[in-house]
C-alpha positions as CSV (number, residue, x, y, z in Angstrom):
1,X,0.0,0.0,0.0
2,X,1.5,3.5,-0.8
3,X,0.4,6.6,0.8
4,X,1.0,10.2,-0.5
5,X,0.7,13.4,0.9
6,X,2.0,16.7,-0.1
7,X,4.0,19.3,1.6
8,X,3.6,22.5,1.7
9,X,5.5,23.9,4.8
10,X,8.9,22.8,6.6
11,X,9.8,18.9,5.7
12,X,9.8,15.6,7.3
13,X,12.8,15.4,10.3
14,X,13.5,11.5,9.2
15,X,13.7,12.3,5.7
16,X,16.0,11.6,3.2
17,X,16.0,15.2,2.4
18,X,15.9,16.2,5.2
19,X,19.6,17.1,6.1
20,X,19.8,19.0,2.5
21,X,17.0,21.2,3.8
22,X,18.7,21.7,7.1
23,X,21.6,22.6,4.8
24,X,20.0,25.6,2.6
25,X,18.2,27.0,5.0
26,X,20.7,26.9,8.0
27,X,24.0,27.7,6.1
28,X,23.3,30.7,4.8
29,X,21.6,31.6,8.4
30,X,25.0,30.8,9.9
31,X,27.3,33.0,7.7
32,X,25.1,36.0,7.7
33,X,27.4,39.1,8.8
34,X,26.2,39.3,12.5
35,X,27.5,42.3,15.0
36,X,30.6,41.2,16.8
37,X,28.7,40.7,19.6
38,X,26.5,37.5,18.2
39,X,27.6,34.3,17.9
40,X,25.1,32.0,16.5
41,X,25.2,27.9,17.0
42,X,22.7,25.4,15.5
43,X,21.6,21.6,16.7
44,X,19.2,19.9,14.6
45,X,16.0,22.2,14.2
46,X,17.2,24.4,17.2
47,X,19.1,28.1,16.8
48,X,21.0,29.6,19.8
49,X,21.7,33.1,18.9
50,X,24.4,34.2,21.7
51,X,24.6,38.6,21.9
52,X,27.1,40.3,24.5
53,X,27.5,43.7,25.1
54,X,29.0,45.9,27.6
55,X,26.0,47.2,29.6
56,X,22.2,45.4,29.2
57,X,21.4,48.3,26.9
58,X,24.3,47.5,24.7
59,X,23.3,43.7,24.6
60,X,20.0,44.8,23.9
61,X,20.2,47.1,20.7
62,X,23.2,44.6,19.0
63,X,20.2,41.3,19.3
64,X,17.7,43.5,18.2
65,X,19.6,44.4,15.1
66,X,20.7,41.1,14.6
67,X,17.3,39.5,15.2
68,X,15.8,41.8,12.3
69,X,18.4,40.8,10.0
70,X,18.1,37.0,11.0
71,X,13.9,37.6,10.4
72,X,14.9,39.7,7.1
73,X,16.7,36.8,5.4
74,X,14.1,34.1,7.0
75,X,10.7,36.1,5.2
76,X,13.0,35.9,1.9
77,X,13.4,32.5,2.3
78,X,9.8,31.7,3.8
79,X,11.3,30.6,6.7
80,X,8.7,30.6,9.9
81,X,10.3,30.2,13.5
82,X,8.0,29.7,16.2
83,X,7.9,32.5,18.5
84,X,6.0,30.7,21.7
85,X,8.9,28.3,21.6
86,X,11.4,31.4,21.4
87,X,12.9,32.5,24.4
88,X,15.1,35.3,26.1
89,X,17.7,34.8,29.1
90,X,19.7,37.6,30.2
91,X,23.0,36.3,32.2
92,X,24.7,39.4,34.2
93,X,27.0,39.4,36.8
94,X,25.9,42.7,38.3
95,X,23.7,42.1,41.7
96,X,22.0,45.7,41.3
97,X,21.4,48.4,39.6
98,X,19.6,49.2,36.3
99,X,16.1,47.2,37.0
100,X,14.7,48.3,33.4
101,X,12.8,45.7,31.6
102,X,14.7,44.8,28.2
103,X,13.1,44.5,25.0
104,X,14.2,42.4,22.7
105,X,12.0,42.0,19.6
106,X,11.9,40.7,16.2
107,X,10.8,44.1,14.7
């Protein structure tokens, strides 16, 4: 018995294909010209993009301009991440201080 179906979004994980896929759409995602401040690593569907700056603020303003570009080349490629599975840590070493709320968006 054979079974079709089409696809019209993302492709099959266990696929033959699959890894090829993974390559066109993650390659170039990896060598885009990022700040010096971003370092981006990737693990099978999963993206860590990685920004430091000198101050919160700093940090801030370099992912936010990074994250535009990274959602610039993803909408030429129709490429779709999930935001509800996206999240934001901030790591400091500073115990007080500036309590403002970062914003860190994709527009």
């Amino acid at each position: 018995m054979e079974i079709e179906k089409p696809v019209t979004m993302g492709y099959i994980k266990v696929s033959c294909s699959g890894p090829g896929f993974w390559n066109i759409l993650y390659i170039s995602l990896l060598n885009m010209d990022f700040t010096h401040r971003t370092s981006v690593t990737a693990f099978a569907d999963d993206l860590l993009v990685l920004t430091r700056g000198k101050c919160a603020l700093d940090a801030e303003k370099c992912a936010n301009r990074d994250l535009k570009e990274t959602e610039h080349l993803a909408r030429e490629n129709k490429v779709y991440f999930n935001e509800n599975k996206s999240k934001v840590l901030l790591v400091t070493t500073k115990t007080s201080g500036d309590n403002r709320t970062l914003n860190i968006s994709r527009q």
